[in-house]
C-alpha positions as a printed NumPy array, in Angstrom:
array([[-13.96 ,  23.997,  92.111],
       [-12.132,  22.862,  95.19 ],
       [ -9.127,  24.856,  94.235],
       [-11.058,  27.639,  93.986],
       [-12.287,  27.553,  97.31 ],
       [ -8.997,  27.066,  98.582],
       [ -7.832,  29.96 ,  97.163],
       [-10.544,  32.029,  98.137],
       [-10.501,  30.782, 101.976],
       [ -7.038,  31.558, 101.442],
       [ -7.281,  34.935, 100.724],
       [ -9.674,  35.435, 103.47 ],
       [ -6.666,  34.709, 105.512],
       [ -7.429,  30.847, 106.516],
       [ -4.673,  28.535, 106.319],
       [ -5.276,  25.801, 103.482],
       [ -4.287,  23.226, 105.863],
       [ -7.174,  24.483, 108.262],
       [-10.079,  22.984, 107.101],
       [-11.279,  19.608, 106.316],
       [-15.176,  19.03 , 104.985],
       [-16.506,  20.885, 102.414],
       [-20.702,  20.469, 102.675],
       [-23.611,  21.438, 100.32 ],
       [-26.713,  23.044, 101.788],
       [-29.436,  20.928, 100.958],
       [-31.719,  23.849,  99.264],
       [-31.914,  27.954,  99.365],
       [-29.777,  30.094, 101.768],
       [-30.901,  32.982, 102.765],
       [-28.143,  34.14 , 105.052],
       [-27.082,  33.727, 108.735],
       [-29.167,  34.478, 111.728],
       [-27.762,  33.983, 114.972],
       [-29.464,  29.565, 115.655],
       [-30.999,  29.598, 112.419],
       [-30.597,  25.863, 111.19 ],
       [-29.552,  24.963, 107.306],
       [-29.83 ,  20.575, 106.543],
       [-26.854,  19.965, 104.557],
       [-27.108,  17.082, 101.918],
       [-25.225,  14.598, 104.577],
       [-28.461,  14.416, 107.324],
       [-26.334,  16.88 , 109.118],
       [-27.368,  20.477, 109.778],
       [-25.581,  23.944, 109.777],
       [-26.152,  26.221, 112.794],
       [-25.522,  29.974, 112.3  ],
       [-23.542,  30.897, 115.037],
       [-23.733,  34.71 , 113.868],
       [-25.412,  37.615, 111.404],
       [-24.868,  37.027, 107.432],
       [-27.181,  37.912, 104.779],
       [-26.841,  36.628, 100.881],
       [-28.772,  34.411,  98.926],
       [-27.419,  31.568,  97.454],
       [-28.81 ,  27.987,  96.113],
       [-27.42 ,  24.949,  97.284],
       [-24.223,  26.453,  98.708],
       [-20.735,  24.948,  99.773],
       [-19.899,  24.848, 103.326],
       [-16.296,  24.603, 104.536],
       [-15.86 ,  23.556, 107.647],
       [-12.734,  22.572, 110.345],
       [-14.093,  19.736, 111.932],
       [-17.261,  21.335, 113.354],
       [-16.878,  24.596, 112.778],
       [-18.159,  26.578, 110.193],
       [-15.85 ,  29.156, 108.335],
       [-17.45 ,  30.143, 105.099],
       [-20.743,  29.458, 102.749],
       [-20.343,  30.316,  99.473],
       [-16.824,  31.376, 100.05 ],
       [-18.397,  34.319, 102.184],
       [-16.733,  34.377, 106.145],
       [-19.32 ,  32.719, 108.299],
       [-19.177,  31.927, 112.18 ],
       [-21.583,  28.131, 112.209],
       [-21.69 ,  25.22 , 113.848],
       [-22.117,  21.751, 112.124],
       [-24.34 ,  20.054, 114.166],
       [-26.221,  16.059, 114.144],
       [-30.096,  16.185, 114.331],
       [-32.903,  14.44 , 112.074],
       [-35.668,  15.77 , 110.381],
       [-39.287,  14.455, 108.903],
       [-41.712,  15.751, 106.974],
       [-45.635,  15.483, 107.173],
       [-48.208,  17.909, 105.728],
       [-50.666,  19.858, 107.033],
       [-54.406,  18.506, 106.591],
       [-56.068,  20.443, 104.261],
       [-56.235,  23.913, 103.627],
       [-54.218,  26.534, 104.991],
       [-54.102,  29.702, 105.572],
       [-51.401,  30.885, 107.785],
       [-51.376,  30.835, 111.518],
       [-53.434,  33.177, 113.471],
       [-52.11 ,  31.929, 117.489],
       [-54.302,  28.589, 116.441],
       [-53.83 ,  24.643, 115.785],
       [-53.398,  22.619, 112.99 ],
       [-53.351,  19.009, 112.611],
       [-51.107,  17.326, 110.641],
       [-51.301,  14.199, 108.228],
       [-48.949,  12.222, 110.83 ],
       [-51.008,  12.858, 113.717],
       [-49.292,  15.582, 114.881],
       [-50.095,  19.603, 115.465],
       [-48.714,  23.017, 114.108],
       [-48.937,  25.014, 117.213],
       [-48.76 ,  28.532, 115.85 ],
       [-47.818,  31.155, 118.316],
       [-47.499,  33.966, 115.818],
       [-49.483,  35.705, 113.009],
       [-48.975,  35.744, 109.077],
       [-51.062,  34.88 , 106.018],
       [-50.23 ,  32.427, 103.607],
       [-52.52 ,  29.676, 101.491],
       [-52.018,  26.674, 101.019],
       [-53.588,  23.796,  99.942],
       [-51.456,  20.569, 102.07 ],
       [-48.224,  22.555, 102.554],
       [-45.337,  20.558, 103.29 ],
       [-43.73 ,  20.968, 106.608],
       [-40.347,  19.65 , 107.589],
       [-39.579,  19.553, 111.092],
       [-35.414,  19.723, 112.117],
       [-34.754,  18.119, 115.852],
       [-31.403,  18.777, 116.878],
       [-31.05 ,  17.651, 120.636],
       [-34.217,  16.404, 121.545],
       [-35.713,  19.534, 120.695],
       [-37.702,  21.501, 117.864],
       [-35.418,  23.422, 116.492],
       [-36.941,  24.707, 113.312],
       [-40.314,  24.339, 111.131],
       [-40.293,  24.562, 107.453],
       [-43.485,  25.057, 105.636],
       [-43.264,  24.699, 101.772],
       [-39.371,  25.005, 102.165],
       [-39.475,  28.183, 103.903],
       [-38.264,  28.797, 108.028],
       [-41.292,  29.915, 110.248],
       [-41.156,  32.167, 113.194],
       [-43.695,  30.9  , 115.849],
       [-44.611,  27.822, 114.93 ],
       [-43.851,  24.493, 116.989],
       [-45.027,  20.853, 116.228],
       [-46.207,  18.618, 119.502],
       [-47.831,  15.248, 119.855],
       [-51.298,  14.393, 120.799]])
C-alpha cells in the first residue's frame, strides 16, 4: 500500500523524498472546503486549505511535515493542525435547529444560528477546538453549518 502511494504521489509530480507522514482520517470524507476540519486517527486534525470534492471512508493523508499534499492519492492543499475534541449529546429530542438553544448532557448549549430539520432522539455531537476556538460541530458524525457550543 505504501508503495502505491508513492508511486501515485509520484506521478502527480511530488518527489518521493518529499513527504514524510502518511495519516488516516478518522471516519467519512466528503471532500475539501476551504477551513473545513477532518480528526485524523492520531488526535490531530486536517484543515482544508482549498476546494476538493470526493467521497472516501477512512482515507490516507500524506503529508510533508505539516502540509497536506494528497487524500486518497487525490492533490489536496491542507494543513495538519493540533486541537482536541469531546463529545456530549444533546438532551433529548431533537429536531434540528431553528436560530434556538439546546442544552447538552455536559452542561453545555448548541447555539444554533441557522435553520435545517433533522430528528433525533440524543444525537451525538463532537465538538473540534483547534486554537482556543470552536472550530467545528459534528452532530451524529456529520459537519453543521451554524451551530456553536458555549458554556453556561
Amino acid at each position: 500500500m505504501k508503495r502505491a502511494l508513492i508511486f501515485a504521489l509520484c506521478s502527480l509530480g511530488f518527489p518521493a523524498a518529499a513527504f514524510a507522514e502518511i495519516y488516516t482520517i478518522e471516519d467519512e470524507f466528503d471532500g475539501c472546503e476551504h477551513g473545513k476540519i477532518y480528526p485524523l486517527t492520531n488526535g490531530q486534525f486536517v484543515r482544508c486549505d482549498s476546494y476538493k470534492y470526493f467521497y472516501k471512508y477512512r482515507p490516507k493523508v500524506i503529508a510533508d511535515g505539516k502540509k497536506v499534499i494528497a487524500i486518497n492519492e487525490r492533490e489536496v492543499r491542507g494543513t495538519i493542525v493540533d486541537g482536541e475534541k469531546f463529545s456530549t449529546q444533546i438532551d433529548g429530542e431533537w429536531e434540528g435547529c431553528n436560530f434556538d438553544v439546546h442544552r447538552l448532557i455536559n452542561g453545555m448549549y448548541l447555539v444554533c444560528s441557522s435553520y435545517f430539520y433533522e430528528y433525533a432522539f440524543m444525537p451525538t455531537v463532537d465538538v473540534i477546538i483547534i486554537d482556543g476556538q470552536v472550530a467545528t460541530v459534528l452532530i451524529n458524525g456529520e459537519s453543521k453549518d451554524g451551530v456553536s457550543v458555549v458554556a453556561q
